[in-house]
LOTOR-452087 format. One line per field, with one value per residue: residue number from 1; residue in three letters; chain; x, y, z of N, C-alpha, C in turn. Coordinates in steps of 0.02 Angstrom, whole numbers, plus 32768, in hexadecimal, padded with zeros to 4 digits. Layout:
BEGIN
num: [NUM  ...]
residu: [ALA  ...]
chaine: [A  ...]
n_xx: [X  ...]
n_yy: [Y  ...]
n_zz: [Z  ...]
ca_xx: [X  ...]
ca_yy: [Y  ...]
ca_zz: [Z  ...]
c_xx: [X  ...]
c_yy: [Y  ...]
c_zz: [Z  ...]
This chain:
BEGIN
num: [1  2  3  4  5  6  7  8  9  10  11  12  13  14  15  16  17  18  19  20  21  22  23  24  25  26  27  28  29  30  31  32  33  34  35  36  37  38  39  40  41  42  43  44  45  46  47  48  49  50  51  52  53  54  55  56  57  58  59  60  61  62  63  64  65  66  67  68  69  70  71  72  73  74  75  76  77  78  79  80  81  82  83  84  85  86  87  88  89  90  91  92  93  94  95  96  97  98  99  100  101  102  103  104  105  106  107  108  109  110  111  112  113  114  115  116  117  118  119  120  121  122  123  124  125  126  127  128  129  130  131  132  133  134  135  136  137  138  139  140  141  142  143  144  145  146  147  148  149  150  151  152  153  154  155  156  157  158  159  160  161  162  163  164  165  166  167  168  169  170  171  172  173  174  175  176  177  178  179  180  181  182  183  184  185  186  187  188  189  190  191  192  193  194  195  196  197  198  199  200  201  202  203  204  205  206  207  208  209  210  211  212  213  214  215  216  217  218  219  220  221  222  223  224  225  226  227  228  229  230  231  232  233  234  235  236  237  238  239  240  241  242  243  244  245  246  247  248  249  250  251  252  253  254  255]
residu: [UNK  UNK  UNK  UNK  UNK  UNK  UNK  UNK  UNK  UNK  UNK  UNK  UNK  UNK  UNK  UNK  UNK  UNK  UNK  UNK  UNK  UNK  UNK  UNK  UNK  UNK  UNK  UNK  UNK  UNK  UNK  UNK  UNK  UNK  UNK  UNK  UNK  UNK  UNK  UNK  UNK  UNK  UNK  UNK  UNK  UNK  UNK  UNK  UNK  UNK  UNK  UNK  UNK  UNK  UNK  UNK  UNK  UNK  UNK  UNK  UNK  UNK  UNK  UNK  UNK  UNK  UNK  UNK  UNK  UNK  UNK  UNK  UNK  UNK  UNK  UNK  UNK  UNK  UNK  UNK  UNK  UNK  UNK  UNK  UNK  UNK  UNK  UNK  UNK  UNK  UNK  UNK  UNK  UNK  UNK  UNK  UNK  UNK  UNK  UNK  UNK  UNK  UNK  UNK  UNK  UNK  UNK  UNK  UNK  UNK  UNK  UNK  UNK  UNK  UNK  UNK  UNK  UNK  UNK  UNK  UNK  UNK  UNK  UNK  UNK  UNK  UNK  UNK  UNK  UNK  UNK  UNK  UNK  UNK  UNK  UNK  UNK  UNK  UNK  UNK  UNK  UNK  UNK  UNK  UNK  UNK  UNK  UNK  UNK  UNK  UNK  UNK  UNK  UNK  UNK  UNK  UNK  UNK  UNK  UNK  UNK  UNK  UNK  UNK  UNK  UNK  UNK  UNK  UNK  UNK  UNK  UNK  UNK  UNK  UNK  UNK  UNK  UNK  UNK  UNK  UNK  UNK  UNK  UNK  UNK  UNK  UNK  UNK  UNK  UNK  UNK  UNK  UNK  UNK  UNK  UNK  UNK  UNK  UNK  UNK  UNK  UNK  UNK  UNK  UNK  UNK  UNK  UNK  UNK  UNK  UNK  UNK  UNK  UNK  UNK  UNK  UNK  UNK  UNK  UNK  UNK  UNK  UNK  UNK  UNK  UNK  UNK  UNK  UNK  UNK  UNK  UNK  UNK  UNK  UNK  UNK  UNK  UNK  UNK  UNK  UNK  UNK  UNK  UNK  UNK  UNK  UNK  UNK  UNK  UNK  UNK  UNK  UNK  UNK  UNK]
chaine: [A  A  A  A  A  A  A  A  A  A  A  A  A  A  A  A  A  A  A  A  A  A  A  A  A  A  A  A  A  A  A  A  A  A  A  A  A  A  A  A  A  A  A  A  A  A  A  A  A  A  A  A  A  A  A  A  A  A  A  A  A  A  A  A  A  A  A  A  A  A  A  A  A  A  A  A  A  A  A  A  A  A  A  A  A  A  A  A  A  A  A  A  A  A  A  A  A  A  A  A  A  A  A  A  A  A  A  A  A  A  A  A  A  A  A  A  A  A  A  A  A  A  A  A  A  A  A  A  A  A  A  A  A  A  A  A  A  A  A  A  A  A  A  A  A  A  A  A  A  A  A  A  A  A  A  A  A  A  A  A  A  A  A  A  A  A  A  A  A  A  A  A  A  A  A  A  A  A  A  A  A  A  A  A  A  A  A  A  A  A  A  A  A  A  A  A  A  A  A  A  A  A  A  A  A  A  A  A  A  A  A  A  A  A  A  A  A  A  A  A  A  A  A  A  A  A  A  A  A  A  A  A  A  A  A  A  A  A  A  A  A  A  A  A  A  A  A  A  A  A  A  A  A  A  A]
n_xx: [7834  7831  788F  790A  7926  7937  79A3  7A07  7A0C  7A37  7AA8  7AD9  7AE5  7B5A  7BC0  7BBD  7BCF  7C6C  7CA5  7CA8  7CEE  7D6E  7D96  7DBB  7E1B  7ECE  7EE1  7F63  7FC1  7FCB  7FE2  7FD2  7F44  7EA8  7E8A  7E97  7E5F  7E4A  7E60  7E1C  7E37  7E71  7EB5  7F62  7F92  8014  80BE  80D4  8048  8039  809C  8067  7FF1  8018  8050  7FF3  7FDF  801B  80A1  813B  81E7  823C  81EF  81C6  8230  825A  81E9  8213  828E  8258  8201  8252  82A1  831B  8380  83CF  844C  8476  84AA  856D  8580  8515  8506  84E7  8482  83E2  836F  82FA  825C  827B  8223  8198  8146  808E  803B  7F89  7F05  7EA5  7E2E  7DCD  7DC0  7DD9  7DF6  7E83  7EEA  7EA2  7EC1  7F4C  7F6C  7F17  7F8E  7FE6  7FC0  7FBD  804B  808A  8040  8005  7F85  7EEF  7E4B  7DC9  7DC7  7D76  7D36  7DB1  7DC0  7D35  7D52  7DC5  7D99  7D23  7CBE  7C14  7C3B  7C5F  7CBE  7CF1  7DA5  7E4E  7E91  7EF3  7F10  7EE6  7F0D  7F91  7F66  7F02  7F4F  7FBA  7F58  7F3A  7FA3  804B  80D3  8111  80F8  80B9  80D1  809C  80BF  80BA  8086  80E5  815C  8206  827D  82E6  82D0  826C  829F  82F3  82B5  825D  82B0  82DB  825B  826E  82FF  8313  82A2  8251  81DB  814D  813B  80B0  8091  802F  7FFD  7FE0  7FDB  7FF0  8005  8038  80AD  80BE  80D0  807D  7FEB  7F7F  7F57  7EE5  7EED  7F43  7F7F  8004  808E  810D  819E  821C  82C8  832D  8406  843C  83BB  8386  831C  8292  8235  819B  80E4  805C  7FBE  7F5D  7F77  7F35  7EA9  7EF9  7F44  7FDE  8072  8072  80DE  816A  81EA  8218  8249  829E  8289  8216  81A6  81B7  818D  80EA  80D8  80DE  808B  7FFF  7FA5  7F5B  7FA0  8039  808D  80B5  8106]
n_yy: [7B87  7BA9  7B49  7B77  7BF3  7BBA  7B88  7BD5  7C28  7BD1  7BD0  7C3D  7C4C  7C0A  7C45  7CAD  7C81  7C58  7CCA  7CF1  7CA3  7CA9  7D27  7D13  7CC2  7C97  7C47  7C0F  7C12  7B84  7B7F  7C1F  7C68  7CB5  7D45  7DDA  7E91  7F26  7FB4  805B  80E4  8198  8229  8253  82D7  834B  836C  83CA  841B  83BA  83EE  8484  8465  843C  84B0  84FB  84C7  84F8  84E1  84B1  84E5  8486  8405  844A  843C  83C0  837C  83C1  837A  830E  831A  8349  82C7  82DD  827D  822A  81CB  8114  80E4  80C4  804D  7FF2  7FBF  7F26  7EF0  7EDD  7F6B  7F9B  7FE0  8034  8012  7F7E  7F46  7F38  7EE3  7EE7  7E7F  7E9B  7E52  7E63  7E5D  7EE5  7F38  7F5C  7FB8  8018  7FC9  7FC3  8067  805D  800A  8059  80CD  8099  8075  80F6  8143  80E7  80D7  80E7  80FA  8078  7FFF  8011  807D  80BF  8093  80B3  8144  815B  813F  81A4  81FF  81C5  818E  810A  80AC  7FE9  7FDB  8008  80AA  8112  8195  81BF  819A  81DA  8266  823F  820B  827E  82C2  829B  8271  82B2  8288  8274  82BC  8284  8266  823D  81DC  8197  812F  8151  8163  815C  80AE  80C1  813F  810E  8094  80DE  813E  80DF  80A2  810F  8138  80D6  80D1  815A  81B1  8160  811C  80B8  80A9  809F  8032  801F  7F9D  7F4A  7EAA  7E2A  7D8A  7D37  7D6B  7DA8  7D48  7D1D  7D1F  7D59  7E0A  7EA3  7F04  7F40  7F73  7F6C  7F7F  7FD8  7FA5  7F7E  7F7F  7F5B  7F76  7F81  7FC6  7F55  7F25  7EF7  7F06  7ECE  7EF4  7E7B  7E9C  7E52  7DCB  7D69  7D4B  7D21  7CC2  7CC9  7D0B  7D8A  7DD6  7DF8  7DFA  7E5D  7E64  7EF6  7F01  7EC4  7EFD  7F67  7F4F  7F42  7FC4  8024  7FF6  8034  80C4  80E8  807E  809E  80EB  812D  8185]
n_zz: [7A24  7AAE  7ADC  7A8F  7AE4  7B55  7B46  7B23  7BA2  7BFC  7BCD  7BD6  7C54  7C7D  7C3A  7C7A  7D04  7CEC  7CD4  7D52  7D96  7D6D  7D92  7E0F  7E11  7E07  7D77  7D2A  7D8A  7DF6  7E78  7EB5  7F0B  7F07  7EC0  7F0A  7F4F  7F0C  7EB9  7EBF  7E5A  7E81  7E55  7E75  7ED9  7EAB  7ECD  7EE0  7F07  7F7D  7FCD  7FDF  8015  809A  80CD  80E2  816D  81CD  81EA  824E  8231  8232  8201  8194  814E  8137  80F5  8085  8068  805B  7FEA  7F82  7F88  7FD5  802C  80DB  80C9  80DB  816C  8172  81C0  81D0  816C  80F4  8130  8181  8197  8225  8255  82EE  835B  838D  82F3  82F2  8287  824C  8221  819A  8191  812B  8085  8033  808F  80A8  8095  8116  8169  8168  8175  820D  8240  8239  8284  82F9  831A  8319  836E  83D4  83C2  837D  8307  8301  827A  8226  821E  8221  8183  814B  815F  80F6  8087  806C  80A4  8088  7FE5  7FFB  7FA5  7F63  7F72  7F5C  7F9F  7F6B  7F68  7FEA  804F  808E  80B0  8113  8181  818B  81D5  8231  8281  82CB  82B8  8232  81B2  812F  8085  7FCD  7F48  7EB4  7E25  7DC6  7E01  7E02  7DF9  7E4F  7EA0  7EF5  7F36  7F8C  7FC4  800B  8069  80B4  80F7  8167  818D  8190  81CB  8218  8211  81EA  8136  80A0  801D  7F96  7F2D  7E81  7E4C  7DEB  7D9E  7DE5  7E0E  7EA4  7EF2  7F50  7F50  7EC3  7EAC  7E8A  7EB9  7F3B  7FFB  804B  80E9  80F7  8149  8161  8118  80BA  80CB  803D  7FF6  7FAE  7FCD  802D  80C7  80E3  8120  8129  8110  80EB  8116  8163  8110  80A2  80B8  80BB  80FD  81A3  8194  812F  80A8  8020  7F87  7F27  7E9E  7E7F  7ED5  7EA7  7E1D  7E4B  7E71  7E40  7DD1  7D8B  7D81  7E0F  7E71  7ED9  7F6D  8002  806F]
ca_xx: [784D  785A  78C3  794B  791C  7952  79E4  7A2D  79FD  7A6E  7AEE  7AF7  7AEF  7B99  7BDE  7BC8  7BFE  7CA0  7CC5  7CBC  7D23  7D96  7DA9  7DD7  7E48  7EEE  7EF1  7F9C  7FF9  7F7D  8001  7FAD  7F11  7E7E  7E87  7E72  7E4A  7E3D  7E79  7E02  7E6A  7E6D  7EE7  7F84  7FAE  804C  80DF  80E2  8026  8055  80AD  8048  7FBB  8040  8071  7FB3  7FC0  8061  80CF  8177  8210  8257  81B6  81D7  8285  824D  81C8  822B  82BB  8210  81E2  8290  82D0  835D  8388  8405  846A  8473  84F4  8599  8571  84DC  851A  84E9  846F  83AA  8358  82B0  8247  829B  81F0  817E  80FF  805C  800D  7F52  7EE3  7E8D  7DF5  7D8B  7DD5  7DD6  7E12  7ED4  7EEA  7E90  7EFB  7F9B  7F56  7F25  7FBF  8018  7FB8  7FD2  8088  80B0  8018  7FEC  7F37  7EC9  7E13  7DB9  7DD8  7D2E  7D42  7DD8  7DB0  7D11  7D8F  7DF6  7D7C  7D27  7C6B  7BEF  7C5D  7C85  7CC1  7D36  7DDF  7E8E  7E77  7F48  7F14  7EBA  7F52  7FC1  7F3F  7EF8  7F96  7FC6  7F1C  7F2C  7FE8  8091  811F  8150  80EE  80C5  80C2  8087  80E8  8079  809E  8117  81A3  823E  8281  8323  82B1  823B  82C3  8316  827F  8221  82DD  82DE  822A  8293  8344  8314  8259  824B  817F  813F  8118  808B  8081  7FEA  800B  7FC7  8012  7FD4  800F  805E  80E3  80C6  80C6  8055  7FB1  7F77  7F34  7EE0  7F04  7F48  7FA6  8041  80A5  8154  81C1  825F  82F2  839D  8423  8448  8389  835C  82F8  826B  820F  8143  80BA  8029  7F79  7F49  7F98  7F00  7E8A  7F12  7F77  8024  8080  8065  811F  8190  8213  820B  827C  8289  826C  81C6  8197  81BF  814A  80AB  80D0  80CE  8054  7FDE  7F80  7F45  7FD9  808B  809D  80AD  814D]
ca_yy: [7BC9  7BB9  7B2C  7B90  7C27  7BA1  7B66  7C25  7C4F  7BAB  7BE1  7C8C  7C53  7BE0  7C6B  7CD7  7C64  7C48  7D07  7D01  7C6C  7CB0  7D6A  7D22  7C8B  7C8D  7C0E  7C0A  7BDF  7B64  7BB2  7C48  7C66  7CE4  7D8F  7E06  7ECC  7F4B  8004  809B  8112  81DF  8254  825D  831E  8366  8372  8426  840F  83A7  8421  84C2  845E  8428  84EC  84FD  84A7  8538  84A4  84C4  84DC  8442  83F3  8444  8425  8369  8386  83DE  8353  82D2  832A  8350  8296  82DB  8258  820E  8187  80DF  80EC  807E  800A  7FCB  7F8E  7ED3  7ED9  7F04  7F88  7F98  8019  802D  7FE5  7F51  7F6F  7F02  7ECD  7EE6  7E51  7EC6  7E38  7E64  7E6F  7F28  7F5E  7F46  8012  8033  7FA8  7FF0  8099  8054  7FFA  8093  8108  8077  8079  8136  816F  80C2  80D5  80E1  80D5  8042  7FEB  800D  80B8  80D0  8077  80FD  8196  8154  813B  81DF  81F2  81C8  8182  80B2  808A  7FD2  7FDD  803F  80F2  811F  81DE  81E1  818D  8215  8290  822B  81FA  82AA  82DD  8259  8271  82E1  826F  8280  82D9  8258  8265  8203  81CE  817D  80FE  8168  8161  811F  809F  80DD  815C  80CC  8094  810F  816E  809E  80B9  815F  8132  809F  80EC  8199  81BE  8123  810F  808D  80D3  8064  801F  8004  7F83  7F24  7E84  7DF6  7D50  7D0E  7D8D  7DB4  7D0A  7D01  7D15  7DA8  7E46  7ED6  7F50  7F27  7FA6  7F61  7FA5  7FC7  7F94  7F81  7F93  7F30  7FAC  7F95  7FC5  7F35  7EEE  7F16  7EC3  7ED6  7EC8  7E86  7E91  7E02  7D7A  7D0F  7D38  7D03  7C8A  7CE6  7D18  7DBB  7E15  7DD5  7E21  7E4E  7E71  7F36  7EFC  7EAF  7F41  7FA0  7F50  7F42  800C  803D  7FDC  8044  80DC  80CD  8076  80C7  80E0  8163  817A]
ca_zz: [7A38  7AEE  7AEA  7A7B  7B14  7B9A  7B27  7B30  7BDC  7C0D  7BB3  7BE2  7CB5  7C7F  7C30  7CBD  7D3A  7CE2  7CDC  7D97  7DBF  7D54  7DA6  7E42  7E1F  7DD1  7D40  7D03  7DCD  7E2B  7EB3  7EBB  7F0F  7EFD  7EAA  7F47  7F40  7ED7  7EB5  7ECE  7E6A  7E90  7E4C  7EB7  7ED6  7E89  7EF4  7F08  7F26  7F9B  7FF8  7FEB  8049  80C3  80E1  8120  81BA  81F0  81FA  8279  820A  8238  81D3  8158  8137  8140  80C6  8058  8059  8040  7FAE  7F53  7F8D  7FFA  8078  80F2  80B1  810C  8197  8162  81F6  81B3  8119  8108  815D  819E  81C8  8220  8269  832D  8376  8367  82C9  82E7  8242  8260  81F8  816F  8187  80FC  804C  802F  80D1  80BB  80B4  8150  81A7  8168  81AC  824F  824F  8248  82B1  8336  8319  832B  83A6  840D  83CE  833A  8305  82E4  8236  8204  8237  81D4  814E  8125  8149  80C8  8050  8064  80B4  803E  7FC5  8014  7F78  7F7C  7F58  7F7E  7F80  7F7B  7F77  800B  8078  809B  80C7  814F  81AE  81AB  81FE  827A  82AF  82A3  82AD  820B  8175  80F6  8036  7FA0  7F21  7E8A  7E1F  7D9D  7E26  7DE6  7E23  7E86  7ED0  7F18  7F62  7FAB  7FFF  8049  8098  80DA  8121  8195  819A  81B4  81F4  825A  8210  8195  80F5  8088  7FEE  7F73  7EFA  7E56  7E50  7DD5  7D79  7E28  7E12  7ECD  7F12  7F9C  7F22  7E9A  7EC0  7E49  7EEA  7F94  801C  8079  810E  80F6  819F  8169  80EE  80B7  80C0  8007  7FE9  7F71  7FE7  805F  80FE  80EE  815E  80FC  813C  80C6  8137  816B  80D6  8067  80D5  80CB  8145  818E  8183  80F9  8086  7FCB  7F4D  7F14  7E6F  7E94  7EFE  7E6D  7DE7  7E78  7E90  7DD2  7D8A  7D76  7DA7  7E54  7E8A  7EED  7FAC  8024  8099]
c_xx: [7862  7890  790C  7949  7954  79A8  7A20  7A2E  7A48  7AB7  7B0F  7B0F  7B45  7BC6  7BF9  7BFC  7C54  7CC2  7CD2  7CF1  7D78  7DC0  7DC5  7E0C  7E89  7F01  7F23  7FBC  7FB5  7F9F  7FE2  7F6C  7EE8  7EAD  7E60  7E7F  7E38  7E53  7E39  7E26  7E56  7EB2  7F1E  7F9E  7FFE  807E  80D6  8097  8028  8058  8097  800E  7FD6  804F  802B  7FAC  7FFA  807B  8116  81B4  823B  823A  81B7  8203  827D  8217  81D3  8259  8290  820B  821D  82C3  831C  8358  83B2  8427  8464  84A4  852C  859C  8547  84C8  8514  84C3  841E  838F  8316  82A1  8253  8261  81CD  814B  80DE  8040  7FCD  7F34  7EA6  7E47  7DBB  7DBD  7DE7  7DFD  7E57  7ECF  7EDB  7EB1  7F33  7F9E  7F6E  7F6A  7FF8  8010  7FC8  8011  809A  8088  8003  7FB6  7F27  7E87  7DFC  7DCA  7D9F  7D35  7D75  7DE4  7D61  7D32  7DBE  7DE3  7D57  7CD2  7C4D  7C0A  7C75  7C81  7CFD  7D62  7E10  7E94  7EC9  7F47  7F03  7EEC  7F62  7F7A  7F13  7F0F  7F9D  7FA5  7F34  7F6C  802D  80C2  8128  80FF  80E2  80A9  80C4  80A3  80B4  808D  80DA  814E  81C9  824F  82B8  8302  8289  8275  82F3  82DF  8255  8266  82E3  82A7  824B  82BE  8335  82EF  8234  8203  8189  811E  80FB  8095  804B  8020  7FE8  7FEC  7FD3  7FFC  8054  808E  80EA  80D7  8093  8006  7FB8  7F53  7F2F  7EE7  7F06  7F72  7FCC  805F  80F6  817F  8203  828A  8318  83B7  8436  83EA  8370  8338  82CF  824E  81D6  811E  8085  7FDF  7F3F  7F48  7F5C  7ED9  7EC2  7F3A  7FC2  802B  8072  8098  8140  81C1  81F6  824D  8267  8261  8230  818E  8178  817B  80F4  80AF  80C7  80A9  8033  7FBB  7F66  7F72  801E  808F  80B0  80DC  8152]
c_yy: [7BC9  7B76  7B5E  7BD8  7C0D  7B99  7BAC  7C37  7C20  7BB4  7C1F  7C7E  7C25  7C0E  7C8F  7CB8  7C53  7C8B  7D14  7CE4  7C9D  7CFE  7D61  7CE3  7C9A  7C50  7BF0  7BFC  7BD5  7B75  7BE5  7C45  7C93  7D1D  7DBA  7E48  7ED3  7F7F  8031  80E2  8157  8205  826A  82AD  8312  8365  83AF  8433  8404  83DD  8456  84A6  8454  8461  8508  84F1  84D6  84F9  84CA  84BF  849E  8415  83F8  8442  83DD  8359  8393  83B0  8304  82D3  8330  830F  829D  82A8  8251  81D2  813F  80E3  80A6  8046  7FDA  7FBA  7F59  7EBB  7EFB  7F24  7FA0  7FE4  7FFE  800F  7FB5  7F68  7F2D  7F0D  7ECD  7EBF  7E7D  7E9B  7E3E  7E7D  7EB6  7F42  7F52  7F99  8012  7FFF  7FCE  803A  808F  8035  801C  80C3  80D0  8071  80BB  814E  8121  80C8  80E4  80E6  809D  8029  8000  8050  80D2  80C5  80C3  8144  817F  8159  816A  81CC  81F6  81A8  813F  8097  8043  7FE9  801D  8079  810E  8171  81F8  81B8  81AB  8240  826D  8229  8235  82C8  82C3  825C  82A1  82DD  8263  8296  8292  8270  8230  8216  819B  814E  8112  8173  813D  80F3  809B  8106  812E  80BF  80AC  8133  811E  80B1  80DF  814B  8106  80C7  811A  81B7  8199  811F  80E3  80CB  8083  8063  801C  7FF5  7F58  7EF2  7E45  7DAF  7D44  7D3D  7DA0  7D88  7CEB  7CF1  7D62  7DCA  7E87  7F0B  7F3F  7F4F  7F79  7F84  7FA4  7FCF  7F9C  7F91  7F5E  7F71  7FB4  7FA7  7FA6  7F08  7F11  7EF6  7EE1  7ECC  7ECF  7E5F  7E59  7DCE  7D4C  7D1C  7D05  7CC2  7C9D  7CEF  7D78  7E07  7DCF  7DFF  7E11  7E5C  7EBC  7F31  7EE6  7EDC  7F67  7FA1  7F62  7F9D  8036  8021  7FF4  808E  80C5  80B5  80B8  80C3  8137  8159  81B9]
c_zz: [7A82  7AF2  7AD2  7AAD  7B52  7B9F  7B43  7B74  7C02  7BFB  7BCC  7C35  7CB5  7C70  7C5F  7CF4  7D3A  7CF5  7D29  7DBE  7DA1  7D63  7DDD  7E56  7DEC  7DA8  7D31  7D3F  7DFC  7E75  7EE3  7ECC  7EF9  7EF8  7ED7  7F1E  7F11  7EC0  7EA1  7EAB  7E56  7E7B  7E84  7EC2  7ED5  7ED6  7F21  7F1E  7F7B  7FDA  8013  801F  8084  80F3  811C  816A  81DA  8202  822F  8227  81FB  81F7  819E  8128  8124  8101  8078  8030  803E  7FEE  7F6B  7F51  7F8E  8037  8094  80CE  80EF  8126  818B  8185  81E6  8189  811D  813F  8161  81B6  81D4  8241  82C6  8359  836E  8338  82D6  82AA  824F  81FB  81DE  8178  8152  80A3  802B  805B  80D6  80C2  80F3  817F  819C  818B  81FD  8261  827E  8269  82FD  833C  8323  8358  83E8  83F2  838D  8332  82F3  82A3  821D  81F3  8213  8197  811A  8127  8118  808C  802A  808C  806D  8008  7FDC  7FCC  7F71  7F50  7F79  7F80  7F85  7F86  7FB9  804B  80B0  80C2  810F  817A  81AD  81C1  824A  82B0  82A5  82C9  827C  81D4  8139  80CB  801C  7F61  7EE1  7E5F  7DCE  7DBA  7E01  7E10  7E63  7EAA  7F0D  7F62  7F9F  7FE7  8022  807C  80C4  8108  8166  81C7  81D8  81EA  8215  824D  81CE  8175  80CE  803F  7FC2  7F22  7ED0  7E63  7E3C  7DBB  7DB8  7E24  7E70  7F09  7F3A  7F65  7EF8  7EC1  7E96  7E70  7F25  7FB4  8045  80B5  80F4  812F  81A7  811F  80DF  809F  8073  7FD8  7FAB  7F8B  8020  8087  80F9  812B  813A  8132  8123  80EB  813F  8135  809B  806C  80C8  80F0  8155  8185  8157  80D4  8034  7FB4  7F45  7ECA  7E67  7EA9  7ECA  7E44  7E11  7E76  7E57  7DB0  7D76  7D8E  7DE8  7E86  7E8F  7F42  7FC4  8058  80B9]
């Protein structure tokens, strides 16, 4: 009897161990490295939501003209000059190294409160306001985004977009974020079976920096770079973009 005890117990610790190797390696491209994040996901408020909480803060009219054109995906067009060509956000964006697996959000954050204000809180620090007090749960929280950044700053109003965007909208409003409102807008994306190149990920947040004037293409700034060994700005494809921003609940981006 205890031998057929030991027999099972051995079996069960191989079992196990396989299920683990196997959650964080991809099998099918020896390319590909580790399976980073996660997604956290929270109900994204309604557009017109959205907005009514927006009306709270007595916004300037300006604001909410900008808000309004956010929410109904009115934009500028790309000026005919800058056809054929790249366009970034008019300052340098630093990429801040997310260092801990979880923490890509709260880099893209800080990223971005260091890009429109000069300053930020700690990563640590924004990493638990993002997550909520009480609540450090890992993974991407895409609802809880938007509402931070517009605590924190007001050069430009940002909204969240979820992962039922089409995908001409996608494109059109990562644009506008560049073109028009001169601020990165972020990403949160799924992205498995190497489709992404660099490695998988069941939830990771991006920066978005730049554009190509025919918007089928975008420049990143990913807070991955030394955990994963990528680089830490790069371009994608829209279509790529696309699938990482729709996959699933939890996933879309905020502009």
């Amino acid at each position: 009897m205890k031998k057929i005890i030991s027999v099972f117990i051995a079996c069960f610790m191989i079992l196990n161990s396989f299920i683990f190797v196997y959650a964080e390696t991809n099998t099918d491209d020896e390319t590909i490295g580790s399976t980073y994040g996660g997604l956290f996901p929270e109900r994204v408020p309604s557009a017109q939501e959205q907005f009514q909480d927006f009306l709270h803060s007595k916004p300037s009219s300006k604001d909410v003209a900008d808000v309004q054109n956010k929410i109904n995906g009115i934009h500028e067009p790309v000026p005919s000059a800058r056809y054929g060509a790249w366009i970034y956000l008019p300052n340098t964006f630093t990429v801040i190294d997310q260092g801990k697996d979880y923490y890509c959000a709260a880099s893209c954050v800080k990223s971005t409160m260091n890009y429109i204000k000069g300053s930020s809180e700690s990563l640590s620090a924004t990493y638990v306001n993002l997550q909520g007090t009480g609540q450090i749960q890992p993974g991407v929280c895409l609802a809880r985004i938007a509402p931070y950044l517009n605590q924190e700053q007001n050069a430009t109003r940002y909204v969240t977009r979820d992962y039922k965007v089409s995908y001409e909208n996608m494109r059109i409003q990562l644009t506008a974020a560049i073109n028009q409102y001169q601020t990165p807008a972020i990403i949160v994306i799924k992205a498995m079976d190497g489709e992404w190149g660099y490695y998988n990920t069941a939830g990771h947040a991006l920066s978005v920096i730049g554009a190509y004037s025919d918007q089928y293409a975008f420049y990143l700034g990913d807070p991955l770079y030394k955990i994963a060994g990528c680089p830490s700005k790069y371009a994608k494809g829209a279509g790529i973009i696309y699938n990482g921003i729709s996959y699933e609940s939890g996933t879309g981006y905020v502009y």
